[in-house]
C-alpha positions as a Markdown table, in Angstrom:
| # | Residue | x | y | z |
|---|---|---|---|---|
| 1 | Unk | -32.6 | 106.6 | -106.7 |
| 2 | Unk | -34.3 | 104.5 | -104.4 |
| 3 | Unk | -34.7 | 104.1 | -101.0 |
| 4 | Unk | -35.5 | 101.0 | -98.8 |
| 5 | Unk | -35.5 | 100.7 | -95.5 |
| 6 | Unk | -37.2 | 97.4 | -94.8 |
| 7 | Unk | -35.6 | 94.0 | -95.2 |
| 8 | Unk | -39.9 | 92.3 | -94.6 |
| 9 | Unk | -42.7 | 94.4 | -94.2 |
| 10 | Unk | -45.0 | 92.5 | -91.3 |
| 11 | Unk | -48.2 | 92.6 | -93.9 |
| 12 | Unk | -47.9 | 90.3 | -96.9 |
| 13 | Unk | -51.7 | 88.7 | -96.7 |
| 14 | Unk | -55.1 | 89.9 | -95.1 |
| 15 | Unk | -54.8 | 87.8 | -92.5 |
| 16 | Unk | -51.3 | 89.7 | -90.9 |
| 17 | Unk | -53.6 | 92.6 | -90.5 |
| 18 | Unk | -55.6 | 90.9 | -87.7 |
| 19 | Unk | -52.1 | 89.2 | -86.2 |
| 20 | Unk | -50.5 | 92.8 | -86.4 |
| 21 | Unk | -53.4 | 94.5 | -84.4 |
| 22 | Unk | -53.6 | 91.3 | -81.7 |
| 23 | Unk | -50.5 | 92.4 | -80.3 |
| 24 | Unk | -50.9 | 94.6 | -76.9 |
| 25 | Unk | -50.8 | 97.9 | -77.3 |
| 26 | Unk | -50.2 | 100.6 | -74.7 |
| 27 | Unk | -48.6 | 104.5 | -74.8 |
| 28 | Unk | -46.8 | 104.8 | -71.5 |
| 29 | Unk | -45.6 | 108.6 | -71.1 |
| 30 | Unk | -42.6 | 109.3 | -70.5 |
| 31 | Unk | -41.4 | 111.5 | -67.5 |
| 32 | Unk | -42.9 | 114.9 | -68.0 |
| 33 | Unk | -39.6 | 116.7 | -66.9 |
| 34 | Unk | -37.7 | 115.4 | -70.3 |
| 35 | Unk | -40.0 | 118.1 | -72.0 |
| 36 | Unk | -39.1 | 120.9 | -69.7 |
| 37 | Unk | -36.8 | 122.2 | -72.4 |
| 38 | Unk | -39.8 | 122.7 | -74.8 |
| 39 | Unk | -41.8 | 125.0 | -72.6 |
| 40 | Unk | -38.5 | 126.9 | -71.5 |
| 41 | Unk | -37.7 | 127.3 | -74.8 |
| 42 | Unk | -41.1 | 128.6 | -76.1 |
| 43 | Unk | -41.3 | 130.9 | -73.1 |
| 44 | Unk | -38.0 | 132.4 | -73.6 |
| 45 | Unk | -37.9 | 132.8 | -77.5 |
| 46 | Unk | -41.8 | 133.2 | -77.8 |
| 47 | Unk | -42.8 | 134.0 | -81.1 |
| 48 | Unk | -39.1 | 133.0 | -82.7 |
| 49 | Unk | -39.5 | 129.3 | -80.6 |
| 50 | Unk | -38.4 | 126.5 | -83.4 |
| 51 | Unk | -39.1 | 123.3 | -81.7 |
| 52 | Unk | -41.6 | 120.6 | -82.4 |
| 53 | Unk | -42.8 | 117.4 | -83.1 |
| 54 | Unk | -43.5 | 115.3 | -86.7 |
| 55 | Unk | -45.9 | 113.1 | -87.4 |
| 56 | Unk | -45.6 | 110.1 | -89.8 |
| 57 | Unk | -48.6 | 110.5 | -92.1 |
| 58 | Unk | -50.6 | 107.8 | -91.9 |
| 59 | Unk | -50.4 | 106.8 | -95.3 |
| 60 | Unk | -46.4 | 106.8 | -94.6 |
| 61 | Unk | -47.5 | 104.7 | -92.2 |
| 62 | Unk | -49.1 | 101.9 | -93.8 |
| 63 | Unk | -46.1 | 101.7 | -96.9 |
| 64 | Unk | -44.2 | 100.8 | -93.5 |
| 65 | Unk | -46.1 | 97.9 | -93.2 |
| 66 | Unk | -46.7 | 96.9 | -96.6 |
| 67 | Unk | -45.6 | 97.3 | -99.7 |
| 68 | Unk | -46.8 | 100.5 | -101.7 |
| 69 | Unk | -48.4 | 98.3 | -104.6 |
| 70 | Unk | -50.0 | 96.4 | -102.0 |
| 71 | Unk | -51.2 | 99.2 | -100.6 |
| 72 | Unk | -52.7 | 100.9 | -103.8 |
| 73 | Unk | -54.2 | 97.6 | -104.6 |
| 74 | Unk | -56.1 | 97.3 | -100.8 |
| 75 | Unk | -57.6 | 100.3 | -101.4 |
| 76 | Unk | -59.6 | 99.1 | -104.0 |
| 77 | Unk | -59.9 | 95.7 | -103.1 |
| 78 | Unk | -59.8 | 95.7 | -99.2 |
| 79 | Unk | -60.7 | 98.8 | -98.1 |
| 80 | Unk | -62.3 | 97.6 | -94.5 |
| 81 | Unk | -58.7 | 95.9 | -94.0 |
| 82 | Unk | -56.8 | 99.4 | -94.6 |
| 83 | Unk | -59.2 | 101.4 | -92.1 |
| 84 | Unk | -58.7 | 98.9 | -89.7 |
| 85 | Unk | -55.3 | 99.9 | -89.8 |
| 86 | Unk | -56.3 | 103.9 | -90.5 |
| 87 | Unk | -58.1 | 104.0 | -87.1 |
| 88 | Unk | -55.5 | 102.3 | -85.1 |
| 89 | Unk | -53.4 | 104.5 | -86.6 |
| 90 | Unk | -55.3 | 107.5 | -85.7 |
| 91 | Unk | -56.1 | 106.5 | -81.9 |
| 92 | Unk | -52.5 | 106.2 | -80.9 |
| 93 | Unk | -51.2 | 108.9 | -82.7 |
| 94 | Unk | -53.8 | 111.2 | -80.9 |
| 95 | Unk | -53.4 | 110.3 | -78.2 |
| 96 | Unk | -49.1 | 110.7 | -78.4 |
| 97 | Unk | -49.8 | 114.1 | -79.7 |
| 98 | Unk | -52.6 | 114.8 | -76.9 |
| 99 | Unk | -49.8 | 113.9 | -74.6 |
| 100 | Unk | -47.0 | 116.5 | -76.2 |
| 101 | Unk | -49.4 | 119.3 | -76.9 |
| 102 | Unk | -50.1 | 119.2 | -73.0 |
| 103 | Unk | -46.3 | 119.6 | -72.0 |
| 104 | Unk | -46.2 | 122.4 | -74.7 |
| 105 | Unk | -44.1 | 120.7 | -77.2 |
| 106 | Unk | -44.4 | 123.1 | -80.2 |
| 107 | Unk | -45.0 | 125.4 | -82.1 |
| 108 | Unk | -43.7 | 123.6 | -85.2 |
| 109 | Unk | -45.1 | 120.2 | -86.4 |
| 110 | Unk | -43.6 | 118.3 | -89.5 |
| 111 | Unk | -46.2 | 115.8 | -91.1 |
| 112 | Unk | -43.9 | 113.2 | -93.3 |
| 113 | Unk | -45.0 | 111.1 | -96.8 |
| 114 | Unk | -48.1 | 112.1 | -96.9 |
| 115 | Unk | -46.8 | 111.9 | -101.1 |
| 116 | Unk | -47.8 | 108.4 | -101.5 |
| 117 | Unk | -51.2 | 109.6 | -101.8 |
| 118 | Unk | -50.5 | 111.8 | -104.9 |
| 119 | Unk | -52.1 | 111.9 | -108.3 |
| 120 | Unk | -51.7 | 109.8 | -110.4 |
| 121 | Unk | -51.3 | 107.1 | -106.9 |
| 122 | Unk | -54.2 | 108.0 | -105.3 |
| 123 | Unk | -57.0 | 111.0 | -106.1 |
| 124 | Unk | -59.1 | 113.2 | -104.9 |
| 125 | Unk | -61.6 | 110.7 | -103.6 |
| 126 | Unk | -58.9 | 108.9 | -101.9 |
| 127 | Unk | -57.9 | 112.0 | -100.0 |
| 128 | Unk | -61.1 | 112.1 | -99.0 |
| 129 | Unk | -61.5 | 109.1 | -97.1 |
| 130 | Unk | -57.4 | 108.8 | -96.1 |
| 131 | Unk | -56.2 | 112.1 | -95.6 |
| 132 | Unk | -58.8 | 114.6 | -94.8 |
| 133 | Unk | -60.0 | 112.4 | -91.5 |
| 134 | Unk | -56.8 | 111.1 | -90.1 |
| 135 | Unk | -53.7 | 113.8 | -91.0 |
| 136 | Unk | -56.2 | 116.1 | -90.9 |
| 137 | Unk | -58.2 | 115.3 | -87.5 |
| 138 | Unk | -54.7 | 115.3 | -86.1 |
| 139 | Unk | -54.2 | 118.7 | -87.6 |
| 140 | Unk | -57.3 | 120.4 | -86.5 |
| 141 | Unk | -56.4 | 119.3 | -83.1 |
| 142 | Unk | -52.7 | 120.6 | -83.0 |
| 143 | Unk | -54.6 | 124.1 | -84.0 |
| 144 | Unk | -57.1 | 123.7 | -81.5 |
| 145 | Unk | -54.9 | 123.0 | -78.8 |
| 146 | Unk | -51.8 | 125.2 | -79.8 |
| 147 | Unk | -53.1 | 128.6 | -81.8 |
| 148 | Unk | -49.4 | 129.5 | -82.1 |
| 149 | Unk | -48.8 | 126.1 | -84.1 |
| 150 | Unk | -47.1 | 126.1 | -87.2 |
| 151 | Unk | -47.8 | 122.6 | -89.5 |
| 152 | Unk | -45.4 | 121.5 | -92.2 |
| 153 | Unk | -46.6 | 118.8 | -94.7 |
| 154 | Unk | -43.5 | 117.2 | -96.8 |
| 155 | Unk | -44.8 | 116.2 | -100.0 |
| 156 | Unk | -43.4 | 115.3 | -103.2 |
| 157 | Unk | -44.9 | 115.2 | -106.3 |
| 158 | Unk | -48.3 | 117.0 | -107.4 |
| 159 | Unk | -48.9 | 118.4 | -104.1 |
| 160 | Unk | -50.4 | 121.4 | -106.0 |
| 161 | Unk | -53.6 | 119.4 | -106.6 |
| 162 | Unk | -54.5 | 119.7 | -103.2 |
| 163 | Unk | -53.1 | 123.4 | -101.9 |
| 164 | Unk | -56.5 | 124.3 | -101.2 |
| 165 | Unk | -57.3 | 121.3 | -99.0 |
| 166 | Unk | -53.9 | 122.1 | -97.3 |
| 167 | Unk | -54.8 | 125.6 | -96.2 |
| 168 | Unk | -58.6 | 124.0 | -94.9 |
| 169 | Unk | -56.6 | 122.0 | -93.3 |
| 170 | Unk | -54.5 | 124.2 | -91.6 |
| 171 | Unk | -51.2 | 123.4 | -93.3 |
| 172 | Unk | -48.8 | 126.7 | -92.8 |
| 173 | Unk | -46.1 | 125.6 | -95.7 |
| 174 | Unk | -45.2 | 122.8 | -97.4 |
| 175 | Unk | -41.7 | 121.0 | -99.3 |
| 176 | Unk | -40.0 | 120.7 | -101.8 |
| 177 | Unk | -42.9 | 122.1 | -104.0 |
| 178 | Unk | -41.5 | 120.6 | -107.2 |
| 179 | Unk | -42.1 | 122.1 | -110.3 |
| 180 | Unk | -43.1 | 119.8 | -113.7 |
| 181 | Unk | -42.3 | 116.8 | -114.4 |
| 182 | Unk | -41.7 | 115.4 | -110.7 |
| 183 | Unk | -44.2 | 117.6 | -109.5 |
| 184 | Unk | -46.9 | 120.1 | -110.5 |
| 185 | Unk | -46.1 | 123.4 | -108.9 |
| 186 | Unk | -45.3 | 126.5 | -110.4 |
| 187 | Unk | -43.7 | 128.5 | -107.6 |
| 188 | Unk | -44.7 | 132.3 | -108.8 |
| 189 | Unk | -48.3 | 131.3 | -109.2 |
| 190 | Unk | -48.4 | 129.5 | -105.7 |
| 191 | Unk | -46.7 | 132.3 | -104.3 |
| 192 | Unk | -49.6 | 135.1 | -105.4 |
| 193 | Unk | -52.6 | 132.5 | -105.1 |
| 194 | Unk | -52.1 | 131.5 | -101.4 |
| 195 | Unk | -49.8 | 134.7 | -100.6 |
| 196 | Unk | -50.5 | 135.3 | -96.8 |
| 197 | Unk | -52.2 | 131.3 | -96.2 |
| 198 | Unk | -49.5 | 129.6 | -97.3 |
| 199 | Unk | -45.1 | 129.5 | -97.3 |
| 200 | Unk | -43.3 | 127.2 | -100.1 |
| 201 | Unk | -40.2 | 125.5 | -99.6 |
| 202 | Unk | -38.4 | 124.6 | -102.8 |
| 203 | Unk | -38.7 | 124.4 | -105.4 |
| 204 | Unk | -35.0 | 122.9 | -106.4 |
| 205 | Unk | -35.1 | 119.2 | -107.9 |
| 206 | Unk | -32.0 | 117.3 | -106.4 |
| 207 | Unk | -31.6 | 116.0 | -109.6 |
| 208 | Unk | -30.4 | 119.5 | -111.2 |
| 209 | Unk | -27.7 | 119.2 | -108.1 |
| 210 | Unk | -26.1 | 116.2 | -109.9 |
| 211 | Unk | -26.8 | 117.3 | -113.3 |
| 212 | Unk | -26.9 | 120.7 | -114.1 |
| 213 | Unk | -24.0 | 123.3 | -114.1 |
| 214 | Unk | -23.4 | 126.0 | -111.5 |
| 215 | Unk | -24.7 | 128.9 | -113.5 |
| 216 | Unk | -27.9 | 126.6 | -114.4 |
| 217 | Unk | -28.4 | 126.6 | -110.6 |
| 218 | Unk | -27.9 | 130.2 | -110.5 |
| 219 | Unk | -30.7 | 130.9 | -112.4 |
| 220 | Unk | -32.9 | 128.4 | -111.2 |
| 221 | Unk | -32.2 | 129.7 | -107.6 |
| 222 | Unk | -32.9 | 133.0 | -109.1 |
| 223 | Unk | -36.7 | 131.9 | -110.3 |
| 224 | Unk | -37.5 | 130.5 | -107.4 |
| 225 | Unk | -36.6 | 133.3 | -105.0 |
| 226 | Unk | -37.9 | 136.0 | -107.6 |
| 227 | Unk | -40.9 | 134.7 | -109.8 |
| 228 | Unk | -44.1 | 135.9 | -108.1 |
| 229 | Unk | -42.0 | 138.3 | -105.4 |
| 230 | Unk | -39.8 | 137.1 | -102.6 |
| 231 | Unk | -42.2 | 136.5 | -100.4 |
| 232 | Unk | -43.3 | 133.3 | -99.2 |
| 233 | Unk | -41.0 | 131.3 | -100.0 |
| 234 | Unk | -37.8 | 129.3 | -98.5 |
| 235 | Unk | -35.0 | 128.5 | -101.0 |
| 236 | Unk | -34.7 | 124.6 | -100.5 |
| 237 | Unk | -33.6 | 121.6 | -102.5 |
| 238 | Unk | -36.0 | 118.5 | -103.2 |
| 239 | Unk | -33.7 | 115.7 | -101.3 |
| 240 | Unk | -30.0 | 116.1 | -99.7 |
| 241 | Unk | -27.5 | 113.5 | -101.0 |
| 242 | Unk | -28.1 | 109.9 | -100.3 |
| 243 | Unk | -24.8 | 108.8 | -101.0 |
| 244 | Unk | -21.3 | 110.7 | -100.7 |
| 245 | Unk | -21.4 | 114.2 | -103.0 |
| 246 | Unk | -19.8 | 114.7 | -106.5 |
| 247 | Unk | -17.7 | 116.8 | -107.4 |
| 248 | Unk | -20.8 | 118.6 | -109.6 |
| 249 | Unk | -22.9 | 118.4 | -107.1 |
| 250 | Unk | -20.4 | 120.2 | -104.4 |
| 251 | Unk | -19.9 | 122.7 | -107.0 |
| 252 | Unk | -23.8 | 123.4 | -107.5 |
| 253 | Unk | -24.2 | 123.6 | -103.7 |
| 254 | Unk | -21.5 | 126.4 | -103.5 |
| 255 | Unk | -23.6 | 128.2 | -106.1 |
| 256 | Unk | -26.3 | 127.3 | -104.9 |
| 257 | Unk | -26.0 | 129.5 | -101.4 |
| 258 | Unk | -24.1 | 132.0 | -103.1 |
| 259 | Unk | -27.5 | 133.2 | -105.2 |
| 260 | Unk | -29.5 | 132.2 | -102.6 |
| 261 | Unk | -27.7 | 134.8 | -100.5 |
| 262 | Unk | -28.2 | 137.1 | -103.5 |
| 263 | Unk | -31.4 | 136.9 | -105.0 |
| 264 | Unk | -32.6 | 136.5 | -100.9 |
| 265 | Unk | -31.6 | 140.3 | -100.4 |
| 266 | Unk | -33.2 | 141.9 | -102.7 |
């Protein structure tokens, strides 16, 4: 299924870049007492405090502004024009995340579609010059600033090429680590490799929510709670439904957080 939420992107030639960045830019803060309820919230439930902040990757960032081929085309072809856009990107969003880190916004920080730089997209080289100094400079400073943070990277696909750069980075767990063919991540292995570094959320395709049957889901639920011990991992699907639930699909859910309730207990 796919997923558009554009009717134009605003860069369809080289020469949108440079009318995209002309236009005045400015972060004005908004009133400091709106965030009272973060650092009330983090004092009272201290190390159980839930709230946060996301990020839109920057990568995320530019398929919002141009289309994806387009995008995997610049990189070759006009890479000056896309980290143009990478450092704009980069200045702004440091200095909105500067701004929430100093009214204690935290401790959990979700970084979004930072997939569309996935083998066999984008490789290691790429992540290298895209991910490693813009997510990641953004990361380092969230841990700087907040020891207590907690950073979530969303990633579908074959995030399990880069675990390691994850945990350099900082990353504390990542979804919907999906196993073959959408992605590349056995769950028991990446439980006992990066056991204390790292928590996995998954690793359930939404696809076996449409199509498989509810014992199916059982035992997939089972594997990914049990394979490689119950630690370390959070029982969660790859997608929710886009569109209104089947009647398989309401039936797998049932099952679903029946076993997960099961297999989570022992």
């Amino acid at each position: 299924m796919f997923t558009n939420w554009d009717a134009h992107r605003p860069i369809q030639c080289p020469e949108d870049v440079d009318r995209m960045l002309s236009v005045p830019y400015k972060f004005t803060p908004p009133d400091a007492a709106a965030y009272e309820a973060f650092r009330r919230n983090r004092a009272e439930k201290a190390p159980d405090a839930l709230g946060g902040s996301g990020v839109n990757c920057m990568v995320a960032m530019l398929c919002g502004v141009m289309s994806y081929q387009q995008l995997l085309e610049w990189i070759i072809t006009e890479p000056q024009l896309i980290k143009r856009l990478a450092d704009a990107w980069l200045e702004r969003v440091r200095e909105k995340v500067e701004w929430l880190l100093s009214q204690g916004v935290g401790p959990f920080w979700h970084f979004n579609g930072i997939e569309r730089a996935c083998p066999p997209m984008m490789g290691p080289a790429q992540w290298d010059e895209y991910i490693r100094p813009y997510d990641g400079e953004i990361m380092r400073m969230i841990k700087a600033a907040d020891p207590d943070a907690r950073i979530h990277v969303h990633c579908h696909g074959n995030a399990g090429s880069f675990l390691d750069m994850f945990v350099e980075l900082g990353v504390d767990s990542t979804d919907p680590a999906e196993p073959g063919p959408q992605g590349n991540i056995d769950m028991a292995r990446a439980k006992r490799d990066y056991d204390g570094r790292m928590v996995f959320y998954g690793n359930i395709e939404f696809l076996d929510m449409e199509t498989r049957t509810p014992d199916e889901i059982d035992e997939l639920v089972r594997r990914a709670i049990l394979d490689g011990g119950t630690k370390n991992v959070v029982l969660c699907s790859s997608s929710g439904p886009h569109q209104r639930p089947t009647d398989q699909f309401l039936a797998n859910a049932e099952r679903y957080i029946r076993a997960g309730l099961e297999y989570g207990k022992r």
